[in-house]
N, C-alpha and C positions, 0 to 999 in steps of 0.2 A: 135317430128315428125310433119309436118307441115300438114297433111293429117287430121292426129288424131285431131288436134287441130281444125282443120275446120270443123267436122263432131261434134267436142263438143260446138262449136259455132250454128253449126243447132240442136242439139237437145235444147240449151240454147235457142235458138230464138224460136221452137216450145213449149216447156214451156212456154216463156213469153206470145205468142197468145194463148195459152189455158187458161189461168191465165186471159189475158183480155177478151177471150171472153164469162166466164164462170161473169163478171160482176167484178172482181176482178179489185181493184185500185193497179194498181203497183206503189210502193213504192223503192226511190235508197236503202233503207235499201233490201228489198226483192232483187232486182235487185243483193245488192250486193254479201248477200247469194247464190242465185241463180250460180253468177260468181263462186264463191269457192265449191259449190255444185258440179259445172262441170269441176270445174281444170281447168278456163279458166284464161291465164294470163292476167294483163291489158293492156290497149290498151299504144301503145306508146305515140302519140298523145295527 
């Protein structure tokens, strides 16, 4: 469902700003956790 999926994309995205702004280096390992964490598919692109 496309809705669901966007709303798992903003929570993905506010995770990742609390994670930088908490001093945290984001890392594509972390990112990609993060991705699987929230059931987010990848991108096509």
């Amino acid at each position: 469902d496309e809705v669901e999926i966007q709303e798992r994309q903003g929570d993905f995205i506010n995770e990742i700003r609390k994670l930088a702004a908490s001093g945290t280096t984001i890392t594509p390992t972390m990112v990609e956790k993060l991705l699987e964490e929230f059931k987010i598919p990848p991108a096509d692109n």
